[in-house]
C-alpha positions, 0 to 999 in steps of 0.5 A: 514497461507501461506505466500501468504494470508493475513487477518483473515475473509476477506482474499487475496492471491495474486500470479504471478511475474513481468515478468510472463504471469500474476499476480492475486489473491483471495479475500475470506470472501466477503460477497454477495449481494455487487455491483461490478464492473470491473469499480470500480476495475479499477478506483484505478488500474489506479491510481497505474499503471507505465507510468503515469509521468516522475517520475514513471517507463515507463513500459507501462501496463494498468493493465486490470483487469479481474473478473473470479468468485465470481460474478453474474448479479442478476435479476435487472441487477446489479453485485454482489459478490455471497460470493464465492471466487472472482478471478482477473487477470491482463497480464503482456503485456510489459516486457523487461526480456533482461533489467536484463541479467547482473544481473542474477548472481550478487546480488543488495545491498538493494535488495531482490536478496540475501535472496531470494536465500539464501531462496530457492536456486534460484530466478528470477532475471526477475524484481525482480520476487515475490520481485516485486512491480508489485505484489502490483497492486493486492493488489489495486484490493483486496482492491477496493472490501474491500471498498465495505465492508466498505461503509461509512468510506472514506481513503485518502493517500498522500505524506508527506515527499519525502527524506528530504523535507516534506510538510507544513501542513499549507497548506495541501489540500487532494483535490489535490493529485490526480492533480499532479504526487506525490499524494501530499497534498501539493501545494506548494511542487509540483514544488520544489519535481519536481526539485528535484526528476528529478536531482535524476533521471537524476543522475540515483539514487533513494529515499525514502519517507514517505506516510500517510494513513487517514481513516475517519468514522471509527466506535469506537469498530473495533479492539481487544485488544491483538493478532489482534489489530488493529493497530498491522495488520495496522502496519503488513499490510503496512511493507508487501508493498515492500520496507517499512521499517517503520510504525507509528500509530498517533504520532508513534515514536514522541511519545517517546519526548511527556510528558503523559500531552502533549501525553494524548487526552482529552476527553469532550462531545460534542454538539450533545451528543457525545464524543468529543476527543481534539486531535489525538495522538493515532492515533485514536486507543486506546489498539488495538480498534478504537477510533472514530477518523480518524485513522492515519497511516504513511509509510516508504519507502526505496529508490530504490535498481535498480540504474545506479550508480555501487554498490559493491557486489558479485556473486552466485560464491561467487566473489566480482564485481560491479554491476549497473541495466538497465531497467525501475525503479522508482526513488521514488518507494514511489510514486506509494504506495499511491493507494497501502497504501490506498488499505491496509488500506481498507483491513484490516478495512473490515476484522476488520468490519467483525471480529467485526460483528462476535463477536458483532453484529452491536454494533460498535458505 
């Protein structure tokens, strides 16, 4: 598989750098006759763009995306996808290459700087080049036509944890992340996360935090159960966004404290007939296949390695040096991983769907 694509039926093949003339990718396997248009894709797009907020990156790009193919206006008026390759394109309009000068020879700690050269033998040291957070505005494109596939099965993504201080589920509302500028389902987080991350900020240092990603409606079956389950491409597809460093499905680690009493979700039947689980630790996948449950997913991401406090390092020469980045540079990169989290999960359920379609039908229940 190239090291670009990503899926099995439904793919995506993003390419482009951040301080190139353009970014863009191929969603390939969508099926026809889907209604779509640059308005649906745009609407997730403006969610992920830098600029938004003191707290993101003040690169000013209004990620306009273009559709190139894969679509038709149908007799009716409507736009369609046709089944053939849809092409999207974004221009990169405000890069400040200048900004990285200083560091075109010094590797950053943390940063992919060193092993992309170590890979093939140079890099570009303009923002990160492929390394870039830029690239995942694509993946928001692909996966507003993913939930295109998936008509029915609603995600949700927020903030749940940013450094060492998390949410109060106590009081946790998903109608409110889109009304502050961390995707915080929390209310009660906003103000004290504010204080907090714009001493961060104005220090010129960064942190991490931790994302969850919430799918309901999605019907049990989807999934296989050893090579390409579902769990096992969630878990591929979130670690493939920039800077994650950790994913977990339901209980994910805390499951290692739980006795298999405590860690079993018991199962009755319900008023309307159907079965009805009496918790969620599975995260709603059980053996690589969907449960029926809301399908829980959490993401770690690390703290920005573009700081203006000096780290040591060293140089292509092989000198040891310090090193400190200029720029525009997010204080929580975790921040704009929400739409992109979100995107993820849409993309890997389309491809599951489609999967299950293939092999069973319509069975998924």
């Amino acid at each position: 598989m190239s090291h670009n694509t990503f899926g099995h039926l439904f793919r995506f093949t993003t390419w482009g750098e951040s301080h190139g003339p353009a970014i863009g990718c191929v969603v390939d396997g969508c099926p026809p006759g889907l209604a779509i248009t640059v308005e649906d894709i745009q609407r997730d797009l403006d969610r992920r763009r830098p600029g938004q907020s003191r707290f993101t990156p003040q690169r000013q790009e209004l990620d306009q995306v273009e559709i190139q193919s894969g679509v038709f206006t149908d007799e009716s008026g409507q736009q369609v996808t046709t089944g053939t390759p849809i092409g999207l394109v974004i221009r990169n309009v405000d890069q400040r290459s200048k900004d990285y000068g200083d560091i075109a020879k010094k590797f950053r700690p943390g940063h992919a700087d060193f092993t992309y050269e170590a890979k093939y033998g140079l890099r570009d040291y303009r923002g990160g080049g492929r390394s870039s957070a830029r690239e995942t505005a694509m993946r928001v494109a692909a996966g507003a036509i993913a939930r295109k596939v998936i008509s029915g099965i609603t995600i949700k993504a927020g903030l749940v944890q940013l450094g060492p201080h998390k949410i109060d589920r106590s009081r946790l509302d998903w109608s409110i992340v889109d009304d502050n500028p961390f995707f915080c389902p929390d209310p009660g987080s906003v103000q004290p996360w504010s204080s907090y991350l714009d001493g961060i900020r104005k220090a010129g240092s960064s942190i991490g935090a931790v994302i969850e990603v919430v799918a309901e409606g999605v019907p049990a079956g989807l999934g296989a159960p050893i090579y390409a389950k579902l769990d096992q491409d969630l878990a591929s597809a979130m670690m493939s966004i920039n800077a994650v460093k950790g994913v977990e499905i339901g209980e994910g680690m805390a499951a290692a404290e739980l006795t298999g009493e405590a860690n079993a979700d018991e199962i009755r039947i319900g008023a309307d007939g159907q079965p009805e689980f009496l918790s969620n630790h599975a995260g709603g996948i059980l053996g690589g296949i969907a449960s029926g449950q809301p399908i829980v997913c959490r993401f770690a991401v690390k703290p920005t390695s573009s700081i203006l406090t000096p780290r040591r390092t060293i140089d292509r020469d092989g000198n040891e040096t310090e090193i400190l980045t200029k720029g525009r540079h997010d204080p929580c990169v975790g921040i704009r991983a929400v739409p992109v989290g979100e995107a993820m999960m849409a993309l890997v359920l389309a491809d599951h769907l489609l999967l299950h379609r293939a092999q069973c039908g319509d069975a998924a229940k």
